[in-house]
PDB file of N, CA, C and O in Angstrom:
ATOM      1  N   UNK A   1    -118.002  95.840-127.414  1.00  0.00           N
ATOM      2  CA  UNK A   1    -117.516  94.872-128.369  1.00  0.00           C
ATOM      3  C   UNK A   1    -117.758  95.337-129.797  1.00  0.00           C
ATOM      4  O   UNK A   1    -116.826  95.197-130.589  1.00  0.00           O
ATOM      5  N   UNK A   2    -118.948  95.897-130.239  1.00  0.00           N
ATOM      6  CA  UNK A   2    -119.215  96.190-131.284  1.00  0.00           C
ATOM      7  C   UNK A   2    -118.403  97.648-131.806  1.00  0.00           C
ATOM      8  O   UNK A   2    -118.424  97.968-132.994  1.00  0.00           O
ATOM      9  N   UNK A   3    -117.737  98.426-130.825  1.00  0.00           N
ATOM     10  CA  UNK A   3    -116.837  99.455-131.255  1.00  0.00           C
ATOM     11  C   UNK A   3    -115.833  98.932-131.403  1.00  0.00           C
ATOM     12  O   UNK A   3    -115.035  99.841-131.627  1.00  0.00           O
ATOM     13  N   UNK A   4    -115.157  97.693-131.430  1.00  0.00           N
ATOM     14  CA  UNK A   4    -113.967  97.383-131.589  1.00  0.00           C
ATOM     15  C   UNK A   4    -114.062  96.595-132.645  1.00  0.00           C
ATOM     16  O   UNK A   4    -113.221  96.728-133.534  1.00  0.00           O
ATOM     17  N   UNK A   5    -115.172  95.543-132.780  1.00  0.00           N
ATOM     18  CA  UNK A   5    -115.510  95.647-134.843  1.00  0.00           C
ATOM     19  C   UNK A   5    -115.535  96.549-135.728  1.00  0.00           C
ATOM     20  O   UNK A   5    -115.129  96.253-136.852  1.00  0.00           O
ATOM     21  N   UNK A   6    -116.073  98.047-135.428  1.00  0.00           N
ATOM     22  CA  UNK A   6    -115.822  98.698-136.180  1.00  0.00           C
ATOM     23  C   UNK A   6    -114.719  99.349-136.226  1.00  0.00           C
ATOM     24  O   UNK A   6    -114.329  99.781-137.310  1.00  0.00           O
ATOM     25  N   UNK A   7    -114.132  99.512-135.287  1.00  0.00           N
ATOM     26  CA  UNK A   7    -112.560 100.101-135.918  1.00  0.00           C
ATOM     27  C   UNK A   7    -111.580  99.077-135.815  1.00  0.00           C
ATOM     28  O   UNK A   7    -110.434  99.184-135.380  1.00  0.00           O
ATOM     29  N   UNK A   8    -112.279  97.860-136.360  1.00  0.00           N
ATOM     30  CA  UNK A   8    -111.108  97.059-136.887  1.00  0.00           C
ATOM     31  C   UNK A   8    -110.172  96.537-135.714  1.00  0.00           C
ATOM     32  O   UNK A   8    -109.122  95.987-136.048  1.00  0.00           O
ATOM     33  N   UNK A   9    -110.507  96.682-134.214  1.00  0.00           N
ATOM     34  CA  UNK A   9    -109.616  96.490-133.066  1.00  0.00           C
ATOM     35  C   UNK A   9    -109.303  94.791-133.131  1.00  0.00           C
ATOM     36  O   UNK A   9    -108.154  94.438-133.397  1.00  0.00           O
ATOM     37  N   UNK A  10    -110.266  93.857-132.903  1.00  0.00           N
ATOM     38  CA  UNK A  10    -110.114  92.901-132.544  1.00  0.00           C
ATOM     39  C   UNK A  10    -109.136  92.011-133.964  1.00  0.00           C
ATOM     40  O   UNK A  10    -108.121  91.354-133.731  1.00  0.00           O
ATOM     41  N   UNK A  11    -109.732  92.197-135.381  1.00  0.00           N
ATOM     42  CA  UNK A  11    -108.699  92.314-136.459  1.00  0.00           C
ATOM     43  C   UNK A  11    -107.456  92.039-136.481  1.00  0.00           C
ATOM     44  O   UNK A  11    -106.835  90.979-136.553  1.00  0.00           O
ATOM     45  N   UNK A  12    -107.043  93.542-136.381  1.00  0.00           N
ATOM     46  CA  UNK A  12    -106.255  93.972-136.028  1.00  0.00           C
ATOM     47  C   UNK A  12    -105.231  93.615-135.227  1.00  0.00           C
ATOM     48  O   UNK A  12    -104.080  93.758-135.639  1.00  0.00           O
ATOM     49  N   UNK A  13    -105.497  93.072-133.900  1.00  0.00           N
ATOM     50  CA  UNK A  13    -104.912  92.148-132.817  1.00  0.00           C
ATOM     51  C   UNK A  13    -104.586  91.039-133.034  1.00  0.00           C
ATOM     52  O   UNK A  13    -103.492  90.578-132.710  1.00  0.00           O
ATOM     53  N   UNK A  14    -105.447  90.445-133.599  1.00  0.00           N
ATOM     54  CA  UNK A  14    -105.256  88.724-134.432  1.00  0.00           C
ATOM     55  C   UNK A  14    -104.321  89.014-135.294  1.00  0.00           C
ATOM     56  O   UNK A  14    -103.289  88.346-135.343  1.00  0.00           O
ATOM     57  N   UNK A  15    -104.544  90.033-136.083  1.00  0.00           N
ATOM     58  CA  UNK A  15    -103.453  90.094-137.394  1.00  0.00           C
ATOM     59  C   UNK A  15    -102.006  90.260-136.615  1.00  0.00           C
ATOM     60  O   UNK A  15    -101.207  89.536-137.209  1.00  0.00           O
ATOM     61  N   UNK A  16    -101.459  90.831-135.682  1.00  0.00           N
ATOM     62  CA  UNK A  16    -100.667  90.982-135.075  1.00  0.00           C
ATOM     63  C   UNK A  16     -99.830  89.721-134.454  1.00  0.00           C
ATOM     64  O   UNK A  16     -98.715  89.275-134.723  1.00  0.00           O
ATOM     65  N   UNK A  17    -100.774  89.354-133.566  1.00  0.00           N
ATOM     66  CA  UNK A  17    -100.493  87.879-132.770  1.00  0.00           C
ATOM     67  C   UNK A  17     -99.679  87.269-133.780  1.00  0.00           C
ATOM     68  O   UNK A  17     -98.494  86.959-133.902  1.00  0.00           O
ATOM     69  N   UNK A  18    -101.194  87.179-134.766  1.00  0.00           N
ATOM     70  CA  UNK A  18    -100.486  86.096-136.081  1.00  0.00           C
ATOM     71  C   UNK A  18     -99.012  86.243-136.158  1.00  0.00           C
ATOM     72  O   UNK A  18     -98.159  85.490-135.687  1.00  0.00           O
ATOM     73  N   UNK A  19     -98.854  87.356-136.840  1.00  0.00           N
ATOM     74  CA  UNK A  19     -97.412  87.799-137.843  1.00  0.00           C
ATOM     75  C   UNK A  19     -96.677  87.794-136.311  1.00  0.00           C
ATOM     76  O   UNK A  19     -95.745  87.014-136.511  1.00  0.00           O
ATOM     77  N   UNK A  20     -96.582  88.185-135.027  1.00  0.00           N
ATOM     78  CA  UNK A  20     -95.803  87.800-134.108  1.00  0.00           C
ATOM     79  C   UNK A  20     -94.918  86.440-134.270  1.00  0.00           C
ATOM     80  O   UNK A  20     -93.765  86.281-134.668  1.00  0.00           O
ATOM     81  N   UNK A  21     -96.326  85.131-133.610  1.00  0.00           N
ATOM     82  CA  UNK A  21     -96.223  83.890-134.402  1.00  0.00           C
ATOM     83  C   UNK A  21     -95.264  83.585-134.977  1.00  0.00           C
ATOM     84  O   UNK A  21     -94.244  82.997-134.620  1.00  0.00           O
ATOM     85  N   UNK A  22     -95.719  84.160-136.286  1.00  0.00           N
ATOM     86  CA  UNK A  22     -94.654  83.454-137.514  1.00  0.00           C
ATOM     87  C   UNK A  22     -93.383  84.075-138.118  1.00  0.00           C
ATOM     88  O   UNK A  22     -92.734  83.749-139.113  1.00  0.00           O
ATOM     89  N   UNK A  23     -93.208  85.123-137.173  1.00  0.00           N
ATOM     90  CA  UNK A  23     -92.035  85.758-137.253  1.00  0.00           C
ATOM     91  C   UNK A  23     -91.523  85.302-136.395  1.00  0.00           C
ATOM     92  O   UNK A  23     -90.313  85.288-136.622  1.00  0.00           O
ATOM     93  N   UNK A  24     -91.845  84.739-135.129  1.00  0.00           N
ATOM     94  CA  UNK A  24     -91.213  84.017-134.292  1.00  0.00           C
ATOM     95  C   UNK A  24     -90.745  82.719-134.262  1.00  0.00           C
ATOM     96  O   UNK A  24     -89.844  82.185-133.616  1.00  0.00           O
ATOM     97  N   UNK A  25     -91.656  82.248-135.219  1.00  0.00           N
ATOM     98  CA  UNK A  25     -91.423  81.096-135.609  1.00  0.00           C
ATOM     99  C   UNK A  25     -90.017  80.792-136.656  1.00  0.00           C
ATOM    100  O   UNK A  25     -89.371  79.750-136.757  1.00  0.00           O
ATOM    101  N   UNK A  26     -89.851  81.940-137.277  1.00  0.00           N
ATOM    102  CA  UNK A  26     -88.850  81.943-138.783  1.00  0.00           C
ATOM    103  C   UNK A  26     -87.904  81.973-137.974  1.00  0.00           C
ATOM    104  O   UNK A  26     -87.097  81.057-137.816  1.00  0.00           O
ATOM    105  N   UNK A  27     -87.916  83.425-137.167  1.00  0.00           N
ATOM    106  CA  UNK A  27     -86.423  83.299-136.203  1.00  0.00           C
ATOM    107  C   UNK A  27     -85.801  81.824-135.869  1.00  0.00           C
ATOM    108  O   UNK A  27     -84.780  81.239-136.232  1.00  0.00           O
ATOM    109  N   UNK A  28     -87.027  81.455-134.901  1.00  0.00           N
ATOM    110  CA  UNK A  28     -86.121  80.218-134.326  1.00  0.00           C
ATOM    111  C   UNK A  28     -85.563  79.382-135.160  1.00  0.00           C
ATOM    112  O   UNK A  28     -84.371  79.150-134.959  1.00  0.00           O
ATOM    113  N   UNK A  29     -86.374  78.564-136.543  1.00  0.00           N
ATOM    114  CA  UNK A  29     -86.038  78.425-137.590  1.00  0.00           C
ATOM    115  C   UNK A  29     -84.870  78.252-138.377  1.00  0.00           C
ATOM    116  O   UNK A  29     -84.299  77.268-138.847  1.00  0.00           O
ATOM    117  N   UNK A  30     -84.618  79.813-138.395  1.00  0.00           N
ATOM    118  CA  UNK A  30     -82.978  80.415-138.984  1.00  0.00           C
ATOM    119  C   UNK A  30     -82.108  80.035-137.911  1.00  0.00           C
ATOM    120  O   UNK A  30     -80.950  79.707-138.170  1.00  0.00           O
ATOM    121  N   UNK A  31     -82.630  80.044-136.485  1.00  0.00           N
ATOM    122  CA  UNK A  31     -81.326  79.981-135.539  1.00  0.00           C
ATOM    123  C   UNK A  31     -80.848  78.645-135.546  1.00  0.00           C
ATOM    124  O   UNK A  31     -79.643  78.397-135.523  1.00  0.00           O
ATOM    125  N   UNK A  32     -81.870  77.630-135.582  1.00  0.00           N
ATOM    126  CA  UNK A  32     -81.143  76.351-135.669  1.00  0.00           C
ATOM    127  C   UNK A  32     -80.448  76.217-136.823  1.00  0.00           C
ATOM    128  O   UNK A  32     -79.218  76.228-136.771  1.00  0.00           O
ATOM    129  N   UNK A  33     -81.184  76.053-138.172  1.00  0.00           N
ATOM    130  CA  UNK A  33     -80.943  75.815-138.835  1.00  0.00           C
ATOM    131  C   UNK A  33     -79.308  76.743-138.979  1.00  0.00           C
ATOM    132  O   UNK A  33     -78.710  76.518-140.031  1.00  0.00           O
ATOM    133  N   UNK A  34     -78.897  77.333-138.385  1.00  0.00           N
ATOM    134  CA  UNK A  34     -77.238  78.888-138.670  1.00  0.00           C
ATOM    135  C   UNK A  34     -76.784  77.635-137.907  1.00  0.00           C
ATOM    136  O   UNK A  34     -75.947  76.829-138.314  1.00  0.00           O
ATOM    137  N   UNK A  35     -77.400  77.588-136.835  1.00  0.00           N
ATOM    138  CA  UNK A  35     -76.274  76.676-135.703  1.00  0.00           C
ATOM    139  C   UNK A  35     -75.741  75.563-136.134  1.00  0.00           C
ATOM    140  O   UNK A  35     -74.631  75.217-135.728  1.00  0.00           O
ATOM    141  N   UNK A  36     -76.324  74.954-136.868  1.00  0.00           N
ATOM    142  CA  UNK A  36     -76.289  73.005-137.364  1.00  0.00           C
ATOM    143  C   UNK A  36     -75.150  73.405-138.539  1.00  0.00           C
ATOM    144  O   UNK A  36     -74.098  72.796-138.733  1.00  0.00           O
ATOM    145  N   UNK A  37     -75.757  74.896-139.466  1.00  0.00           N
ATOM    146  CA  UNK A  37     -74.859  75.166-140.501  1.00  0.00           C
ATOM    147  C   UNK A  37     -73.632  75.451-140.519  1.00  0.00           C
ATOM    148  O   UNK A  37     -72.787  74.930-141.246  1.00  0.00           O
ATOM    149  N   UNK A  38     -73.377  76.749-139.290  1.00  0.00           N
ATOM    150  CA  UNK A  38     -71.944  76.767-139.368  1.00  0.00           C
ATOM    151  C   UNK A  38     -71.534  75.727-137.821  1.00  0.00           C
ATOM    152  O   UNK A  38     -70.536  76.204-137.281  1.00  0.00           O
ATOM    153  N   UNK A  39     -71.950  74.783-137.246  1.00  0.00           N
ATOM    154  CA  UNK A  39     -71.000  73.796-136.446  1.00  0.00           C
ATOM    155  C   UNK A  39     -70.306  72.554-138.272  1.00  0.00           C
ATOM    156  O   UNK A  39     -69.264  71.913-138.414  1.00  0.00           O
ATOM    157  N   UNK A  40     -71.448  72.748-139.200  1.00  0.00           N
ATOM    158  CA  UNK A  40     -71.060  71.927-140.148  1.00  0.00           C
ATOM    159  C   UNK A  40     -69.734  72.071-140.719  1.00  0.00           C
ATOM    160  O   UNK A  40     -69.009  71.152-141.100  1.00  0.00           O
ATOM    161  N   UNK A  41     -69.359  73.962-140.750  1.00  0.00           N
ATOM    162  CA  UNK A  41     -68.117  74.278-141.707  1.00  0.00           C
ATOM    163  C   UNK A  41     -67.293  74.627-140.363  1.00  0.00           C
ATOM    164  O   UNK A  41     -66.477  75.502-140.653  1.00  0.00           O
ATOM    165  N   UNK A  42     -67.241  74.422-139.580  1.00  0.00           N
ATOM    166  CA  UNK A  42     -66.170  74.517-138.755  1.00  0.00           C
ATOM    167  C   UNK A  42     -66.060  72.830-138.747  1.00  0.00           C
ATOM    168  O   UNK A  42     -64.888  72.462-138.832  1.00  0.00           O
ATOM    169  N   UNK A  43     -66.598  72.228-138.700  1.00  0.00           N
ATOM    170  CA  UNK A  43     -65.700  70.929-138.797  1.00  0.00           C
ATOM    171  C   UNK A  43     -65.210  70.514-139.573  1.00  0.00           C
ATOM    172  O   UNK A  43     -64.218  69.813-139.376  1.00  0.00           O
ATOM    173  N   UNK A  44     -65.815  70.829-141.132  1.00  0.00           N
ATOM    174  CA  UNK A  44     -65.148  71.190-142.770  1.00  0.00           C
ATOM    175  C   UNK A  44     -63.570  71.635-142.124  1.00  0.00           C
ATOM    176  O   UNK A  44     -62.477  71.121-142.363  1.00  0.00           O
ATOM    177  N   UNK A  45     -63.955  72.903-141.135  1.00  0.00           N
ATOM    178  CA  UNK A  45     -62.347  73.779-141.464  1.00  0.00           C
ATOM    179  C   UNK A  45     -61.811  73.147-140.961  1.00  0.00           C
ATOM    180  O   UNK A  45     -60.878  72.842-141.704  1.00  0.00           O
ATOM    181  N   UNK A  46     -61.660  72.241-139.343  1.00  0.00           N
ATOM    182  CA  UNK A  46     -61.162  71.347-138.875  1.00  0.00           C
ATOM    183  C   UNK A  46     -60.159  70.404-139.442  1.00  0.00           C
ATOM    184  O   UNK A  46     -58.935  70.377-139.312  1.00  0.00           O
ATOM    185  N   UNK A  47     -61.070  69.549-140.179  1.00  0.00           N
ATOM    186  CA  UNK A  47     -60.847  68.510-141.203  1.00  0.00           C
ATOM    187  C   UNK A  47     -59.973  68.710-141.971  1.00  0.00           C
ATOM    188  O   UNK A  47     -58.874  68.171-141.841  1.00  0.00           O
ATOM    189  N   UNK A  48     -60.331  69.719-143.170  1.00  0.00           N
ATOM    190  CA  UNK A  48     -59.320  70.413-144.161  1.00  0.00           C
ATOM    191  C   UNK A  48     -57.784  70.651-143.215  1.00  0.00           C
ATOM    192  O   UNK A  48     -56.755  70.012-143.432  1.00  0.00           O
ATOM    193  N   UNK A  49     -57.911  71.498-142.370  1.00  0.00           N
ATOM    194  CA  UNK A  49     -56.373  72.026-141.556  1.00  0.00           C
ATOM    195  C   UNK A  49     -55.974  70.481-141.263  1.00  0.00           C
ATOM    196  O   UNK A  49     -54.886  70.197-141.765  1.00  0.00           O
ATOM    197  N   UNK A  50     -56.584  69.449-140.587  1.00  0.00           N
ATOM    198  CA  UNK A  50     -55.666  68.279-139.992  1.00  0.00           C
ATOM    199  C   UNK A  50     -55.152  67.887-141.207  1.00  0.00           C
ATOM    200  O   UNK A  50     -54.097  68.478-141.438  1.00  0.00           O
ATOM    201  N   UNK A  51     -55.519  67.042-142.166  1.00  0.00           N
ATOM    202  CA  UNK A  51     -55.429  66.827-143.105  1.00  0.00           C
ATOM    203  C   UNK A  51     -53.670  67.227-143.801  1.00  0.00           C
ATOM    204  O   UNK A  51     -52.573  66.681-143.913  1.00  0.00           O
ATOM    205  N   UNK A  52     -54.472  68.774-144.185  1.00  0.00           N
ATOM    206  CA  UNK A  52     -53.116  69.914-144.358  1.00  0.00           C
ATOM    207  C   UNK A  52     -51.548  69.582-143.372  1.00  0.00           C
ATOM    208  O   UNK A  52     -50.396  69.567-143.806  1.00  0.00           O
ATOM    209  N   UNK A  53     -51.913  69.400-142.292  1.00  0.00           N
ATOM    210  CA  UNK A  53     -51.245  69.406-141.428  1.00  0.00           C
ATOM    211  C   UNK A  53     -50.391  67.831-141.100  1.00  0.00           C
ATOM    212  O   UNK A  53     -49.203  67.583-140.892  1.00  0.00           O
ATOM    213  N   UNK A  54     -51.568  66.999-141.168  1.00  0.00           N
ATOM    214  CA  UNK A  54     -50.273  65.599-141.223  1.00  0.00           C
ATOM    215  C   UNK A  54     -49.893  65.184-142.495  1.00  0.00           C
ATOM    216  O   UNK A  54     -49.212  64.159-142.484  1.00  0.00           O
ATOM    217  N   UNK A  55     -50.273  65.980-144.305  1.00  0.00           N
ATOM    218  CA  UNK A  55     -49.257  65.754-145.292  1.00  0.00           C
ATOM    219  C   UNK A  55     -48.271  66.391-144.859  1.00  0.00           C
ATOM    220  O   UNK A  55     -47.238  65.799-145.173  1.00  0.00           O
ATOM    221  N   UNK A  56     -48.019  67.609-144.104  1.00  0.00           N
ATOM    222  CA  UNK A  56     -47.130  68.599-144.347  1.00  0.00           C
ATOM    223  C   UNK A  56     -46.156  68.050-143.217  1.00  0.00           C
ATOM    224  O   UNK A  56     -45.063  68.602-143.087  1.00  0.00           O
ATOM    225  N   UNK A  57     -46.533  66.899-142.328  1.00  0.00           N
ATOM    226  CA  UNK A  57     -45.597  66.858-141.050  1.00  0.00           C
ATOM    227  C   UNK A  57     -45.487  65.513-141.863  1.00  0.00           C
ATOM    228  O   UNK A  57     -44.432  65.758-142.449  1.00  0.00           O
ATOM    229  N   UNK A  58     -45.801  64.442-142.237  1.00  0.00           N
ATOM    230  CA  UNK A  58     -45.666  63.056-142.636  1.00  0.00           C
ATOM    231  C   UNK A  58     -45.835  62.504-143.815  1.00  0.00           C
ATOM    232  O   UNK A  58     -45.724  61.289-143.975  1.00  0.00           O
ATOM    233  N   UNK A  59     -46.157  63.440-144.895  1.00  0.00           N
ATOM    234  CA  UNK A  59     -46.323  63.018-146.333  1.00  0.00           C
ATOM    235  C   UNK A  59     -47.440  62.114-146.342  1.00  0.00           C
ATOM    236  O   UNK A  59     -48.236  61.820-145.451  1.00  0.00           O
ATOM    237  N   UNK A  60     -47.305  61.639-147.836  1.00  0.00           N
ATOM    238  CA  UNK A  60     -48.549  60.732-148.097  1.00  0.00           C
ATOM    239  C   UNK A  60     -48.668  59.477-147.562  1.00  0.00           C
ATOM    240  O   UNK A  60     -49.731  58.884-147.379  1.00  0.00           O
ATOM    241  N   UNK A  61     -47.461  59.040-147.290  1.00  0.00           N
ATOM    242  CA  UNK A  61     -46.946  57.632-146.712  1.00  0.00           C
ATOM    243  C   UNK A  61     -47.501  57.662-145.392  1.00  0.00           C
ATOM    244  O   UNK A  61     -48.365  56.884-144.987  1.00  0.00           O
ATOM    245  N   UNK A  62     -46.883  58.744-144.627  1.00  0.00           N
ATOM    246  CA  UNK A  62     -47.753  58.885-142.989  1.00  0.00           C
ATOM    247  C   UNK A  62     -49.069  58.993-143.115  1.00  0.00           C
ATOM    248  O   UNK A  62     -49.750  58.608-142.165  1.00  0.00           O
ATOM    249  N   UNK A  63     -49.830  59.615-144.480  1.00  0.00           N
ATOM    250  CA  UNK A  63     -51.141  59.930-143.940  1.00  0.00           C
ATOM    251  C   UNK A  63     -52.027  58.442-144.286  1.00  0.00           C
ATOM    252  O   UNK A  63     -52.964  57.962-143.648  1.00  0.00           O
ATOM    253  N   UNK A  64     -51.411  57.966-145.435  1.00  0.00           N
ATOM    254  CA  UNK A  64     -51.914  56.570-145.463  1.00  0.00           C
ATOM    255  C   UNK A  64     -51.524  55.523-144.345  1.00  0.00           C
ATOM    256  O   UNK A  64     -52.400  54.670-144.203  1.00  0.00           O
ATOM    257  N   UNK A  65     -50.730  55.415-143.744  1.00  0.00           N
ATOM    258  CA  UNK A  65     -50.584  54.524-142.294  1.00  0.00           C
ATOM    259  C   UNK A  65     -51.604  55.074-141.898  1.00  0.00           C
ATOM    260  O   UNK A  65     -52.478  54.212-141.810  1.00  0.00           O
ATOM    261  N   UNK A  66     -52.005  56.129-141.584  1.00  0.00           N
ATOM    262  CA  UNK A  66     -52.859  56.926-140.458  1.00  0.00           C
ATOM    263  C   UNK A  66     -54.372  55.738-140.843  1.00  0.00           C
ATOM    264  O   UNK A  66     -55.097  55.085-140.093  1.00  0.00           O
ATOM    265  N   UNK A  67     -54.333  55.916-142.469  1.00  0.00           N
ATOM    266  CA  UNK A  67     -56.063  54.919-142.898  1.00  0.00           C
ATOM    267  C   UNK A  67     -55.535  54.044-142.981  1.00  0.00           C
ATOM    268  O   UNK A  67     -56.092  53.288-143.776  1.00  0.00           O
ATOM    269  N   UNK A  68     -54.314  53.491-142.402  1.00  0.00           N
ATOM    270  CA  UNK A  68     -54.115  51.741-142.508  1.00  0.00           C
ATOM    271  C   UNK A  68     -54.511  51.380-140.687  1.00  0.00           C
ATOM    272  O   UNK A  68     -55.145  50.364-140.403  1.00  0.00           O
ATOM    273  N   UNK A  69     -54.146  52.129-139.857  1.00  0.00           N
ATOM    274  CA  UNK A  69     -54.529  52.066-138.842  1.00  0.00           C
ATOM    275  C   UNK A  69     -55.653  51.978-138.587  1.00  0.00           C
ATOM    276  O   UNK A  69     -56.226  51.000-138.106  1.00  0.00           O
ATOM    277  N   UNK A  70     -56.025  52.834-138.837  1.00  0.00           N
ATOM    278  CA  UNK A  70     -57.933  53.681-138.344  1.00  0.00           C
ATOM    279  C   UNK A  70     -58.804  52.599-138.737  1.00  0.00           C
ATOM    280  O   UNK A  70     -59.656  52.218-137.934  1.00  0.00           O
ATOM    281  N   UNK A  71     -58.688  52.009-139.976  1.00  0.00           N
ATOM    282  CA  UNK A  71     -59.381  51.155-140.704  1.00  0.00           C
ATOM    283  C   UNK A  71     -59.839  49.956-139.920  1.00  0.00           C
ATOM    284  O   UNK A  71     -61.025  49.630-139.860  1.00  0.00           O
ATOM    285  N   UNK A  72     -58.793  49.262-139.278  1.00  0.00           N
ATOM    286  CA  UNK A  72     -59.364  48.015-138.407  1.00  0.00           C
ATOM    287  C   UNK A  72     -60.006  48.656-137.324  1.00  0.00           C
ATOM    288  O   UNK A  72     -61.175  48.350-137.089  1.00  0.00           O
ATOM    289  N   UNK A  73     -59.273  49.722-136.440  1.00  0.00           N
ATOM    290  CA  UNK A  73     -60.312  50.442-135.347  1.00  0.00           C
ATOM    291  C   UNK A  73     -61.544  50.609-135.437  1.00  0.00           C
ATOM    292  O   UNK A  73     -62.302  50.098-134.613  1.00  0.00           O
ATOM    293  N   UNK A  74     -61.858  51.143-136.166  1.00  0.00           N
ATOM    294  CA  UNK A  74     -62.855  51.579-136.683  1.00  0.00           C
ATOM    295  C   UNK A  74     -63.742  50.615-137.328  1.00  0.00           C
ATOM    296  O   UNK A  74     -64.902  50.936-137.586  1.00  0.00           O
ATOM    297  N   UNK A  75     -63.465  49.917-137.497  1.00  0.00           N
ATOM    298  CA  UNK A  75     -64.555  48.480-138.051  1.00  0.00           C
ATOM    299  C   UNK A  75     -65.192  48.171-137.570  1.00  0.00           C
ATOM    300  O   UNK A  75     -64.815  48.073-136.402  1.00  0.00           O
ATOM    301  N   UNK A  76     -66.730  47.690-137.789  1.00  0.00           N
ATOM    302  CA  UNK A  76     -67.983  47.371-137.637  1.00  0.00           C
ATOM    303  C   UNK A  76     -68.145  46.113-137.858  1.00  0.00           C
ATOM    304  O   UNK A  76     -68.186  45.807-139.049  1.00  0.00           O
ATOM    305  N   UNK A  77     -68.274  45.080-136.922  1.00  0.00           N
ATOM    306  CA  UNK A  77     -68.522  43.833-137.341  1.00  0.00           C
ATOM    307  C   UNK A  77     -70.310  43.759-137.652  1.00  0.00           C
ATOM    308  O   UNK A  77     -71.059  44.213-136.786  1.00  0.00           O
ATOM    309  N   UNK A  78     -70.838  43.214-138.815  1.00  0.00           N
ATOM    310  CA  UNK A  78     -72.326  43.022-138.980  1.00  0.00           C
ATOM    311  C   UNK A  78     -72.794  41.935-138.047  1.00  0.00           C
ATOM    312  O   UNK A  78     -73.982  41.615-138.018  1.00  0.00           O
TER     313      UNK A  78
END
């Protein structure tokens, strides 16, 4: 035991574990946090294209029926 205090073994090992740890920790971290981020801008891109897509098939008139509709559906009684 006492040769592995002196050359710093047991240290050394801890210091390792550690930075394992918390490099493991960052990873996972970044991975959620990428995942949550880009499911966010793919539904951005989603959104944007429908959008795009029923002015360009129905004008403003169709896309406002669309929130004259949705509006009562979609209602929340308190």
């Amino acid at each position: 035991m006492i040769v592995f205090l002196k050359a710093g073994g047991i240290k050394k090992d801890m210091f390792h574990s550690f930075m394992s740890i918390v490099i493991n920790a960052v990873f996972q971290l970044i991975s959620l946090v990428g995942i949550i981020l880009a499911a966010g801008f793919l539904l951005d891109f989603f959104e944007k294209k429908s959008v795009q897509l029923l002015y360009r098939t129905f004008g403003r008139k169709g896309y406002l029926f669309t929130a004259w509709v949705g509006t009562p559906v979609h209602y929340e009684k308190l």
